[in-house]
C-alpha positions as CSV (number, residue, x, y, z in Angstrom):
1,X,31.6,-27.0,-94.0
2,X,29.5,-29.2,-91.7
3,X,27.0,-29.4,-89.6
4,X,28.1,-30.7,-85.9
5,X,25.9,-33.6,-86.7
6,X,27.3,-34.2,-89.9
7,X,30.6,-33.8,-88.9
8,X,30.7,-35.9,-85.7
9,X,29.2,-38.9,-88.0
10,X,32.0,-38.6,-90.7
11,X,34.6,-38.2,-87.5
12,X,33.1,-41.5,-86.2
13,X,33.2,-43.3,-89.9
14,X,36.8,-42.4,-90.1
15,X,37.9,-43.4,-86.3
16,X,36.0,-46.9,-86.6
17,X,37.2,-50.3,-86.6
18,X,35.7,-51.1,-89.5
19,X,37.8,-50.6,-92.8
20,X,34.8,-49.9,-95.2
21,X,33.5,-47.4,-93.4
22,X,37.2,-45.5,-93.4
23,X,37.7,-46.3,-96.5
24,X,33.9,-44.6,-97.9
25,X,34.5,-41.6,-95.8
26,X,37.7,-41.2,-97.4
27,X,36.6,-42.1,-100.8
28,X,34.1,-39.4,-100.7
29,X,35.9,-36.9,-99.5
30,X,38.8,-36.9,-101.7
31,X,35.8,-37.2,-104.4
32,X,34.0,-34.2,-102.7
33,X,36.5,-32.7,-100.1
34,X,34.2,-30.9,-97.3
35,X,36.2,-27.7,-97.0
36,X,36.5,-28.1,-92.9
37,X,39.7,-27.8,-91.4
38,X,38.3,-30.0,-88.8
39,X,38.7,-32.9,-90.1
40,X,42.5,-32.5,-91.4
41,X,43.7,-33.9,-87.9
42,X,41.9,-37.5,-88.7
43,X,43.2,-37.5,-92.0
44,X,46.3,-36.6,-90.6
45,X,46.5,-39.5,-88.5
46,X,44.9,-41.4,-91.3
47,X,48.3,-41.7,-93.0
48,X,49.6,-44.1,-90.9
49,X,46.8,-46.4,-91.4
50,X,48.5,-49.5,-93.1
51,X,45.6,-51.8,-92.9
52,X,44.1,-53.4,-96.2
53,X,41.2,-52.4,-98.5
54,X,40.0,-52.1,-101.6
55,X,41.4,-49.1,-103.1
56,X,39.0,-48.7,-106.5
57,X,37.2,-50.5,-108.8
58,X,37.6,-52.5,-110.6
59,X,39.3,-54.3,-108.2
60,X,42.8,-53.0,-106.4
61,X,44.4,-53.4,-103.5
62,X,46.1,-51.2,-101.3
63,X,46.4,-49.6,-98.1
64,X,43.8,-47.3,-96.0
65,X,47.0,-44.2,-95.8
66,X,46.6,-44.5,-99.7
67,X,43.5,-42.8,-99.5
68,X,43.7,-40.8,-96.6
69,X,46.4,-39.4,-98.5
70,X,44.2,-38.4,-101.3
71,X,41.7,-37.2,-98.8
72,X,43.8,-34.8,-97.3
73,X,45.3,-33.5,-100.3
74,X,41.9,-32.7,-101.4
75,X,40.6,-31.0,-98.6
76,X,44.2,-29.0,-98.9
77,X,43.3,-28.0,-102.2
78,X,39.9,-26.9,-100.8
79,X,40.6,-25.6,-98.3
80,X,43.6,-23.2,-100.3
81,X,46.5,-24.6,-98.4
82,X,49.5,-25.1,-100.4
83,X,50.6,-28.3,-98.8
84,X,51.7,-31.5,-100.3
85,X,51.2,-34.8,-99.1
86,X,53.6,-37.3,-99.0
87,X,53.9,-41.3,-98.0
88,X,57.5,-43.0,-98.8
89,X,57.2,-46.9,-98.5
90,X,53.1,-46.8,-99.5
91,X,52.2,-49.9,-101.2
92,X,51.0,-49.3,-104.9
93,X,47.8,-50.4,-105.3
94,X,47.5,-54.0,-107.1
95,X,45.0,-55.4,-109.2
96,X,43.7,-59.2,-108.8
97,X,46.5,-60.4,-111.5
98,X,49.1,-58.6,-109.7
99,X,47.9,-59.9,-106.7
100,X,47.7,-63.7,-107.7
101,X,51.2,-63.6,-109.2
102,X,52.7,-62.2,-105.6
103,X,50.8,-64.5,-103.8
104,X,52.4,-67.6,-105.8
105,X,55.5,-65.9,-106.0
106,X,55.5,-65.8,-101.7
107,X,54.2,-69.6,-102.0
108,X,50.8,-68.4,-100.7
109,X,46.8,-68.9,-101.4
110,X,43.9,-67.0,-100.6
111,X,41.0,-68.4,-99.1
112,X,39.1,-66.7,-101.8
113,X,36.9,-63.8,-101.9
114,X,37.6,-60.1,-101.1
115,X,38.0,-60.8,-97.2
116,X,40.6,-64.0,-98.5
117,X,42.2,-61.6,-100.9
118,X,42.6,-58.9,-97.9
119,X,44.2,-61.5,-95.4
120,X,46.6,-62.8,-97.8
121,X,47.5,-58.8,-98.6
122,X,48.2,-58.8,-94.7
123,X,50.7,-61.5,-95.3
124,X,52.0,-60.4,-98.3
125,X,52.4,-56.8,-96.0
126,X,54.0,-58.4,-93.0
127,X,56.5,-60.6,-95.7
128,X,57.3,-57.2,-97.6
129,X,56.3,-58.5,-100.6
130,X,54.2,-55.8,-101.9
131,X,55.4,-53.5,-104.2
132,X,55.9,-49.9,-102.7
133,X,56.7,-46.2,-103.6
134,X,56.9,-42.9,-103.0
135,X,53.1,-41.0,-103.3
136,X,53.4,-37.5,-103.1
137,X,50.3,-35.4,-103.8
């Protein structure tokens, strides 16, 4: 459980604009879920979150919702709620050779580096050319 303190900083990592700090906050907690019901209403809304970041290292791709949906089915499990998670059209996360042979598949090229690699994964996204399944937790 946290502090108000602690919890209103982890609310405002996980409601920014900026993707690394969502996707730490969500990291960590489906590492260490925090046991407070609070915060299942952001990772609730979490799920619809389709923008791109790095899922895990070494290097994939995926989509934010991929872990929230982790995150939340930790903090079910911690918090002793029988609950499964579920996400049908998720895109599975891809590593850098997957990624390069989509991108030249779609007749696309990064501009290089993560932030290239994330842009082109928006385009790849809005082309539905991303491979995608079912992710039930």
């Amino acid at each position: 459980m946290f502090m108000d303190d602690e919890f209103n900083q982890l609310a405002a990592n996980l409601q920014s604009q900026e993707v690394t700090l969502r996707t730490s906050a969500l990291k960590d907690l489906a590492q260490y879920p925090s046991g407070d019901a609070r915060i299942l209403p952001l990772l609730e809304t979490l799920l619809q979150d389709k923008t791109p970041c790095i899922v895990m290292l070494p290097y994939r791709f995926g989509e934010v919702r991929w872990l929230a949906a982790h995150a939340l089915a930790a903090e079910y499990a911690a918090l002793g709620i029988a609950k499964t998670v579920r996400l049908e059209g998720v895109v599975r996360p891809i590593n850098t050779q997957e990624f390069a042979t989509l991108e030249q598949a779609a007749n696309l090229k990064s501009t290089g580096g993560v932030q290239g690699v994330l842009a082109t994964f928006a385009r790849l996204q809005e082309l539905g050319s991303l491979p995608t399944c079912v992710l039930e937790i």
